[in-house]
PASEDO-104745 format. One record per residue: residue number from 1; residue in one letter; x, y, z of N, C-alpha, C, CB in turn. Coordinates in pm, 1 decimal. Each point is the difference from the previous one (the first is absolute). Glycine has a CB too. Example, Ala and Ser with C-alpha at 12.3 -4.5 7.8 and 13.67 -1.06 7.14 Angstrom:
2
 pado fiti       nu       nv       nw      cau      cav      caw       cu       cv       cw      cbu      cbv      cbw
    1    A   1319.0   -569.0    780.0    -89.0    119.0      0.0     90.0    120.0      0.0   -189.2   -117.3    124.6
    2    S    154.2    222.3   -196.6     82.0    119.0      6.0    -77.0    109.0     73.0    118.4    -62.8   -214.5
//
This chain:
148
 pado fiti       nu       nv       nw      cau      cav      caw       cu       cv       cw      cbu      cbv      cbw
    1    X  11824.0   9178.0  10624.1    111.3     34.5    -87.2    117.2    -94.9     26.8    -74.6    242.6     -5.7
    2    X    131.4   -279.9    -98.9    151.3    -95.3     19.4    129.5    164.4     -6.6    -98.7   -328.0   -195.6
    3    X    181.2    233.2    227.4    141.8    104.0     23.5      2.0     50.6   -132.3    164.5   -128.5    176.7
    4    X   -190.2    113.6   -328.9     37.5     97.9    -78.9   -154.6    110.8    -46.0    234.9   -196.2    -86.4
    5    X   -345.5    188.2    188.2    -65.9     60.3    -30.3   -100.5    -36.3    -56.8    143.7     94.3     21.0
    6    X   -184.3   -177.7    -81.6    -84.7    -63.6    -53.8   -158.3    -67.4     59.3    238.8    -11.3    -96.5
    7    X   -335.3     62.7     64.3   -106.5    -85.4    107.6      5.5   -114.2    -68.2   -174.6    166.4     92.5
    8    X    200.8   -292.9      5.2      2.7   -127.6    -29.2   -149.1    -24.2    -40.4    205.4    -61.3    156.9
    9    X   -337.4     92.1   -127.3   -115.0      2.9    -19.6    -32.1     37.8   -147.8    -17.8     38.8    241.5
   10    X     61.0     67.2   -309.1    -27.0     60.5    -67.2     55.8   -157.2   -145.9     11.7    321.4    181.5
   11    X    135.5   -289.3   -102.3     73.3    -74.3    -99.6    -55.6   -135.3    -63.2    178.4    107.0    122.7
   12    X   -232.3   -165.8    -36.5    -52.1   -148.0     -1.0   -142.9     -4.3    -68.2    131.7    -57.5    226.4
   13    X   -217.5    162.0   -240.6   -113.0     10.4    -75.5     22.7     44.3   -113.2   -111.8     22.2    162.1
   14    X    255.7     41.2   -182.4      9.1     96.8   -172.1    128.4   -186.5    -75.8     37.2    466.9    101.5
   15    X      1.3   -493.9     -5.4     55.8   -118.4    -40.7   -108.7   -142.7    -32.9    210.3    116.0    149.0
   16    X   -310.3    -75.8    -77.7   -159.6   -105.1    -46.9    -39.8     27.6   -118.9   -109.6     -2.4    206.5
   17    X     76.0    156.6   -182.3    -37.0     56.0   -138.5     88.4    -24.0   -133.5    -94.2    168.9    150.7
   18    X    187.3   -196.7   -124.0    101.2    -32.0   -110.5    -13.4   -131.2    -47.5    153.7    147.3     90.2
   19    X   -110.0   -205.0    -11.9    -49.8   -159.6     15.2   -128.0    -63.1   -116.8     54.6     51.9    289.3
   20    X   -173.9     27.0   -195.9   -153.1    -22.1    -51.8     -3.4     34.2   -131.3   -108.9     50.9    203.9
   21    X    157.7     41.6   -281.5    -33.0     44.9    -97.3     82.2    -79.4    -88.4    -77.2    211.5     87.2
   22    X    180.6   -310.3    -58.8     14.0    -86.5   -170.2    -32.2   -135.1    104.9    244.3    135.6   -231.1
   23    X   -326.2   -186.8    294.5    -12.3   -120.8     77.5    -94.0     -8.2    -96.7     66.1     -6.8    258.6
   24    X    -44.2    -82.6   -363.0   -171.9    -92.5    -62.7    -42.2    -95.9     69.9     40.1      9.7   -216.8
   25    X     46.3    -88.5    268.3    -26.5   -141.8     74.0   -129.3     75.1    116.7    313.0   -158.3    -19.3
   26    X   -227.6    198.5    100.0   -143.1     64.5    101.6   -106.0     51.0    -50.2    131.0     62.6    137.9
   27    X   -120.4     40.7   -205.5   -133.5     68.0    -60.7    -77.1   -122.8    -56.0    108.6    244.2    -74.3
   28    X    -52.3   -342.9    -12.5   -109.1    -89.6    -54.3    -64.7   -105.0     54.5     99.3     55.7   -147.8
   29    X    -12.1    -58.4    284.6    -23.6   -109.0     71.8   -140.5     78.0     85.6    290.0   -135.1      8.8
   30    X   -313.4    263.2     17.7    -65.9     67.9     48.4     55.3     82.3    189.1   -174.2   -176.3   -210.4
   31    X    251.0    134.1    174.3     38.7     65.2    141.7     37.6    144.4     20.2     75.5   -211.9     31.0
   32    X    -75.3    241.6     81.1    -39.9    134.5     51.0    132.3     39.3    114.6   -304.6    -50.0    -34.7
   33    X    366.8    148.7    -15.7     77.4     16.4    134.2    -56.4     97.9    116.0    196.5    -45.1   -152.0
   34    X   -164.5    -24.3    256.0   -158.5    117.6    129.7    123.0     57.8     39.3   -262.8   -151.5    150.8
   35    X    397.8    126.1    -92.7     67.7    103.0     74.7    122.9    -54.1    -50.3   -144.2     68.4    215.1
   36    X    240.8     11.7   -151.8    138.3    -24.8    -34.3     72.4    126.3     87.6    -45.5   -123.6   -266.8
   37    X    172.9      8.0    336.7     65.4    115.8     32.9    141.8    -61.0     67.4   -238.7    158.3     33.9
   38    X    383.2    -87.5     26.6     74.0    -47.2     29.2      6.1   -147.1     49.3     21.2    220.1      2.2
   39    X     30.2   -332.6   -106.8      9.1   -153.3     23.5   -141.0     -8.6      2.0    223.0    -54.5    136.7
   40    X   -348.4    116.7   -159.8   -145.7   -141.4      8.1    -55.0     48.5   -123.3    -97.4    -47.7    281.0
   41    X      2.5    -22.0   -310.2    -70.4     33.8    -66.4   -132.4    -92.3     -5.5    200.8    112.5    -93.4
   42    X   -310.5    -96.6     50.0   -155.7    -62.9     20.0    -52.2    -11.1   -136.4    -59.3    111.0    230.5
   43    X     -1.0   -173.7   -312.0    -40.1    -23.7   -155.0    -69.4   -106.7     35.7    185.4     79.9   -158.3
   44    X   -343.9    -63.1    128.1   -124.8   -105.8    -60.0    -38.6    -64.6    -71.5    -32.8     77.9     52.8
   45    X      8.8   -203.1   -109.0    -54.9    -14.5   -142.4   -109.1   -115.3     33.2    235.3     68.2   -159.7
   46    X   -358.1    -42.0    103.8    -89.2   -129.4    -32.7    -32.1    -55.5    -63.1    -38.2     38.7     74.0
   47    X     52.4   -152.6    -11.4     -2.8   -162.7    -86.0   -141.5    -10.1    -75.8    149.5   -146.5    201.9
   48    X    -95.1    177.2   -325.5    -79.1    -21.9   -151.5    -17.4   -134.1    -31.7     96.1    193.4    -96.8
   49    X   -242.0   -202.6     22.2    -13.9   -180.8    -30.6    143.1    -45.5    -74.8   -298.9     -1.0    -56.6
   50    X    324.8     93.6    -40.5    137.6    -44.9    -83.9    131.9    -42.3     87.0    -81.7    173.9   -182.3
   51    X     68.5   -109.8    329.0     94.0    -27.7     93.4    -19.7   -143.1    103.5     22.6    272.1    -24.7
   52    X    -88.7   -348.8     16.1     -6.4   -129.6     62.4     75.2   -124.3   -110.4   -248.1     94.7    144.2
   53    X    282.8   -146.9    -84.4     37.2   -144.1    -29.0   -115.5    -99.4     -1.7    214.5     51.4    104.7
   54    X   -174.6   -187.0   -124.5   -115.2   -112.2    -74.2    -12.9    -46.1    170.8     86.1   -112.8   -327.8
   55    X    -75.5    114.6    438.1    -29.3    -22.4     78.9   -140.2    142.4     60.6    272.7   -178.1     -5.8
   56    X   -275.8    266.4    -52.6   -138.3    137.2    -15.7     68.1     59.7    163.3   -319.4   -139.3   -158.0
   57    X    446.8    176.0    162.2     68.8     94.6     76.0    118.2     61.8    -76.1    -73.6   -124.3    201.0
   58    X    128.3    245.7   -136.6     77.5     54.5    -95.5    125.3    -22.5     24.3   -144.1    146.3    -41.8
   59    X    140.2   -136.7    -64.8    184.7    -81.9    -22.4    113.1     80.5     99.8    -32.3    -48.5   -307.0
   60    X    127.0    -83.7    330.0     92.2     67.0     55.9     61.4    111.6    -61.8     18.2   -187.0     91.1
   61    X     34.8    138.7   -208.6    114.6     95.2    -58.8    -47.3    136.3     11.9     84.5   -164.1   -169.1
   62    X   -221.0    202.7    123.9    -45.7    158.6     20.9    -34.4     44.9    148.4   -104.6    -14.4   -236.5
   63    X    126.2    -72.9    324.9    -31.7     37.3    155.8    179.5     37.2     -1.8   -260.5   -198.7    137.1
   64    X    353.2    120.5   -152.2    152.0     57.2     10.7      9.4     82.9    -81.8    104.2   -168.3     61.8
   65    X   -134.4    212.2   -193.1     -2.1    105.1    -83.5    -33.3    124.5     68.8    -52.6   -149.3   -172.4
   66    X    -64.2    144.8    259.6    -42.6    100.2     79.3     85.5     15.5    131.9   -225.9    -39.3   -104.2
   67    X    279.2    -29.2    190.9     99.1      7.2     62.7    142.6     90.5      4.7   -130.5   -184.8    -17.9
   68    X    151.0    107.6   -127.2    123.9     12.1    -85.6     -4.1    177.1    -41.0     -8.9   -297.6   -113.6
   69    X    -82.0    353.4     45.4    -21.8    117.0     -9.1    -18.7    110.5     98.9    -57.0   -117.4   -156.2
   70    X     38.4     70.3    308.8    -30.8     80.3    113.0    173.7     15.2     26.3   -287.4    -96.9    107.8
   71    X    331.4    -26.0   -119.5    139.6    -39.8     63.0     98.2    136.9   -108.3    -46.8   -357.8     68.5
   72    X     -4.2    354.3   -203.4     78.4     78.1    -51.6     13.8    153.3     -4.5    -20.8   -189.6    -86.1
   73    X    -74.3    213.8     99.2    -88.8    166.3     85.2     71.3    -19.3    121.6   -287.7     26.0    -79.9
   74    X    295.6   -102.1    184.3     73.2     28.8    107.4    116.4     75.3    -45.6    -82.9   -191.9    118.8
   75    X    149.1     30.2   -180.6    178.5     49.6     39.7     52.9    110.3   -117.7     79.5   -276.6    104.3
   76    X   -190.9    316.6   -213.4     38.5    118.3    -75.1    -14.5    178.0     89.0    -94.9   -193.5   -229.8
   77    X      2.2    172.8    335.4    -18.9    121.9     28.0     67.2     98.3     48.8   -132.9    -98.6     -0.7
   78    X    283.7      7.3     15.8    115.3    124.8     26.2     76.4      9.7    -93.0     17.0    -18.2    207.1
   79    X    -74.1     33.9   -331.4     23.1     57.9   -143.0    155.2    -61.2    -18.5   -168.8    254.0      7.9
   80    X    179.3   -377.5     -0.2     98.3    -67.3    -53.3    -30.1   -138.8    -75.4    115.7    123.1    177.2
   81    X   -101.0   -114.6   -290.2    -33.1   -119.7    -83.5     -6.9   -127.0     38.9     80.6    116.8   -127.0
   82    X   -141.8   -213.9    146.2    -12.7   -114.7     67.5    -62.9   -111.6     -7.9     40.5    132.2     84.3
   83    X     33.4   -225.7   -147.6    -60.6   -139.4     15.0      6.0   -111.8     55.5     -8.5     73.0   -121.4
   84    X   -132.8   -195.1    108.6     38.4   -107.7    112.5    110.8   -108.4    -70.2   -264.0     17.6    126.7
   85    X    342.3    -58.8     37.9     93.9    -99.3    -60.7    -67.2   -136.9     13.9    213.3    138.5     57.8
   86    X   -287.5   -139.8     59.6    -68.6   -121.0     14.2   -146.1     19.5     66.6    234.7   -113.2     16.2
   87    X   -309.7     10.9      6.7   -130.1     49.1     44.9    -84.4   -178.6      7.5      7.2    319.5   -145.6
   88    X    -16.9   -293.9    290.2    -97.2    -95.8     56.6   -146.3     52.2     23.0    200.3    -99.7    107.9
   89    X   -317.7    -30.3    -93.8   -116.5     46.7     14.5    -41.3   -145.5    115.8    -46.4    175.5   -280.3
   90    X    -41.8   -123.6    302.2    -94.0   -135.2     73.7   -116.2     45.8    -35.9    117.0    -77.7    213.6
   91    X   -245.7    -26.8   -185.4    -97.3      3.0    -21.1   -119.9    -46.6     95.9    133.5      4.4   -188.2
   92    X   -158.2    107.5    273.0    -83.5    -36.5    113.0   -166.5    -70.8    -25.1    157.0    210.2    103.7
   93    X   -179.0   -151.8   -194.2   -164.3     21.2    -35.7    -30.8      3.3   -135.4    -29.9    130.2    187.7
   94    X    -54.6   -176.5   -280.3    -13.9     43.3   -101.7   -115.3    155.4    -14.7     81.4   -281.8    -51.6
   95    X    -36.5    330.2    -56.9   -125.9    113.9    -37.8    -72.2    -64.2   -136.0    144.1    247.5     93.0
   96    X   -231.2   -149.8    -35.9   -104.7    -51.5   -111.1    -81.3     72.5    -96.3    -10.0   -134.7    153.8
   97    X    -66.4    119.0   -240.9     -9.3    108.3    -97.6    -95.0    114.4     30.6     56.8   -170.4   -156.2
   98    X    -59.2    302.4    138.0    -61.9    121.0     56.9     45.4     54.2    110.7   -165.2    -69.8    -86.7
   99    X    329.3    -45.4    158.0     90.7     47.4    156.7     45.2    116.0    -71.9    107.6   -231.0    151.1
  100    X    -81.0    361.9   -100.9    108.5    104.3    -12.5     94.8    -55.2    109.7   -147.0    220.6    -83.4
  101    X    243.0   -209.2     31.7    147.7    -56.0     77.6     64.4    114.5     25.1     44.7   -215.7   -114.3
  102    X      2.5    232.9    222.3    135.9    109.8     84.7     92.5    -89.7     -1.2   -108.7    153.9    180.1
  103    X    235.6    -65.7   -241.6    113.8    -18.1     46.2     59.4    127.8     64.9     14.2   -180.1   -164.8
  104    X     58.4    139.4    254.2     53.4    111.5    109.5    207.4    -53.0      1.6   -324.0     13.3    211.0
  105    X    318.6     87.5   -245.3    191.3    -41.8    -58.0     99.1     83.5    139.0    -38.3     36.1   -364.2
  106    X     73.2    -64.2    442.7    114.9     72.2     91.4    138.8    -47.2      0.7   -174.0     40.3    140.7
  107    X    266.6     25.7   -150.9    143.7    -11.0    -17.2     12.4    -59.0    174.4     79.7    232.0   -229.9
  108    X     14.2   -353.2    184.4     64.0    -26.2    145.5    101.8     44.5     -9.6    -84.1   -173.2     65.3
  109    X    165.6    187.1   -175.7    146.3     28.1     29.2     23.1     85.0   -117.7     81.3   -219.1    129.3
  110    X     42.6    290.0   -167.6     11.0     90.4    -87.9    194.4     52.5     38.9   -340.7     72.6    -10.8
  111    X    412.0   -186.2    -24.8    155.5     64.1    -37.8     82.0    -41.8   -103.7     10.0     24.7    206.8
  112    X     82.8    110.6   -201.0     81.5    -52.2   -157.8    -70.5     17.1   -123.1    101.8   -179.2    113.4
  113    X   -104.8      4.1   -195.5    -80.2     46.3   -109.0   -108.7   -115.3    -12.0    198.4    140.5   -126.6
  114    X   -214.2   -195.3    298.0   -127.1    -94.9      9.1    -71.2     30.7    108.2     99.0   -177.5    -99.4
  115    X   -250.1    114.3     93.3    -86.0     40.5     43.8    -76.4   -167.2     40.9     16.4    279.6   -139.8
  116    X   -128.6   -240.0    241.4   -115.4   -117.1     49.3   -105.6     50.1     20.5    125.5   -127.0    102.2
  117    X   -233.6     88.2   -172.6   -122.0     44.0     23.2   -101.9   -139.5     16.7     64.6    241.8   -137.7
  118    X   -173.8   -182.0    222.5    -88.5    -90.1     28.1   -131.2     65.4    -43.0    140.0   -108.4    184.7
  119    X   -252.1    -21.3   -215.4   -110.7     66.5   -102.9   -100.7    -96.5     79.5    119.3     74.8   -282.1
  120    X   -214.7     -4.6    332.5   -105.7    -66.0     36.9   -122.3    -32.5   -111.0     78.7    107.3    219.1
  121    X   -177.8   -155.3   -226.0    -80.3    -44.9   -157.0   -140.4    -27.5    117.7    226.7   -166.7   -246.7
  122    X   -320.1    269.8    244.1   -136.1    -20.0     71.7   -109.1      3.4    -94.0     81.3    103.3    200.9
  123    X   -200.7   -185.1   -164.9   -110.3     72.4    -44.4    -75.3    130.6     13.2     14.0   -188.0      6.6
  124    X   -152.4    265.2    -55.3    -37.1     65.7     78.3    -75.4    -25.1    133.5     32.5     81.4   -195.5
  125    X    -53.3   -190.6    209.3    -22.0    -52.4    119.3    118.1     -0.9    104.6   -163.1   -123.7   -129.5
  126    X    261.4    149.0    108.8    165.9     35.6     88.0     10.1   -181.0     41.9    -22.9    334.4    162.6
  127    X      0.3   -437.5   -307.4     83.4    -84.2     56.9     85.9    -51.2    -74.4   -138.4    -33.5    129.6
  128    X    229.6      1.5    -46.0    147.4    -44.2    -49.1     -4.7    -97.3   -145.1     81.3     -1.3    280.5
  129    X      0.6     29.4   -399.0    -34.4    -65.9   -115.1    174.6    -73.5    -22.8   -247.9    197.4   -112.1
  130    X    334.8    -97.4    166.0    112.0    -32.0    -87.9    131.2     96.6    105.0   -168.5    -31.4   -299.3
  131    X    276.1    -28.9    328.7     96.2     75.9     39.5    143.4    -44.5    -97.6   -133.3     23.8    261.2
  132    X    204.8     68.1   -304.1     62.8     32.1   -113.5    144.2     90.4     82.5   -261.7      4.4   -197.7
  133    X    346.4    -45.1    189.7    141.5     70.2     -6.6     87.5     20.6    -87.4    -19.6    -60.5    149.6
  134    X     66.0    199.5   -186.2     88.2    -10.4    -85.2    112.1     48.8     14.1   -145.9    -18.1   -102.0
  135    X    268.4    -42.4     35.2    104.6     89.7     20.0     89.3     54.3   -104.4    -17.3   -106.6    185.8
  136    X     52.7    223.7   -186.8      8.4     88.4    -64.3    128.9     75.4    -88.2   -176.8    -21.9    162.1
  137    X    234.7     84.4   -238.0    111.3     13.2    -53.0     24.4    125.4   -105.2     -5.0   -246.2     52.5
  138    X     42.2    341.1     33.6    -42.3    164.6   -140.3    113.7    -30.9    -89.9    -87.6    256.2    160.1
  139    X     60.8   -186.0   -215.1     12.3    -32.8   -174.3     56.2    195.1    -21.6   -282.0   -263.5    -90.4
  140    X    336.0    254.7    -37.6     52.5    172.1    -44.1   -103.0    135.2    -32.5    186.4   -146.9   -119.4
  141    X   -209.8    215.9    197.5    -82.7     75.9     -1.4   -112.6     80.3     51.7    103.1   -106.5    -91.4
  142    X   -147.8    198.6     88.0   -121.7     35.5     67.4   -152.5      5.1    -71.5    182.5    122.9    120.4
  143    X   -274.9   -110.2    -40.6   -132.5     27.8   -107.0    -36.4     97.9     -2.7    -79.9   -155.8     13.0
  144    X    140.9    260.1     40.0    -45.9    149.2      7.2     90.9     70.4     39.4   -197.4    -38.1     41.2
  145    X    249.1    195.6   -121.7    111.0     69.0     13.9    -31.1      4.6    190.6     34.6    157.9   -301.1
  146    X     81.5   -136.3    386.8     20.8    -36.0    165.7    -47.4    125.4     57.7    218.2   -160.9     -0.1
  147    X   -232.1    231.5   -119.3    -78.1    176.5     94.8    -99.2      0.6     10.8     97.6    149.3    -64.5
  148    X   -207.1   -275.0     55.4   -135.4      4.2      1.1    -35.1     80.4    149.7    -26.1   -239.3   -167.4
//
């Protein structure tokens, strides 16, 4: 529970749920959110033939897309509106087509009205594909009345 009562747990999955339900980008991209909860959150997606590049690995942009979307499930889950201001990636490894990719999103920091999160990008093999930071900036509003 936080000081006004609220399970921070609760909050951060009915604030996913909010989230998930007008997210097209994710749903079509195929990704899956596995957990979520105060600052983290975890979301899967696998690399579809349509998802490789002319080199027959999958493109960056949808490996940070997937990043990018863990990162935003993070820093929404304390039901305050929130978007990135900036956002770096690297690229350890490529994936390849039929990889399911993890991203694993944890808040490093969280004051005021900015935030830092870091996003790990694995295979199911648990190897390193991609590390991704973002940082962060709420915006007016909540995604779910605060009495959840």
């Amino acid at each position: 529970m936080n000081v006004t009562g609220i399970d921070r747990q609760k909050l951060a999955e009915a604030s996913a749920a909010a989230m998930w339900k007008d997210d097209r980008a994710a749903q079509a991209l195929g990704m899956t959110v596995v957990s979520v909860g105060p600052g983290r959150a975890t979301l899967t997606m696998t690399i579809r033939p349509e998802m490789c590049n002319g080199h027959h690995i999958a493109h960056g942009g949808l490996i940070f897309t997937l990043a990018d979307t863990a990162f935003a499930y993070a820093c929404n889950s304390h039901n305050r509106r929130t978007v990135a201001n900036n956002c770096t990636v690297t690229f350890v490894a490529p994936g390849k087509e039929g990889d399911t990719m993890t991203a694993v999103a944890e808040e490093r920091h969280r004051g005021g009205r900015s935030g830092v999160c870091d996003v790990t990008v694995t295979d199911q093999h648990g190897k390193l594909i991609a590390v991704f930071r973002g940082h962060s900036t709420e915006i007016k509003g909540e995604l779910v009345p605060a009495t959840t």
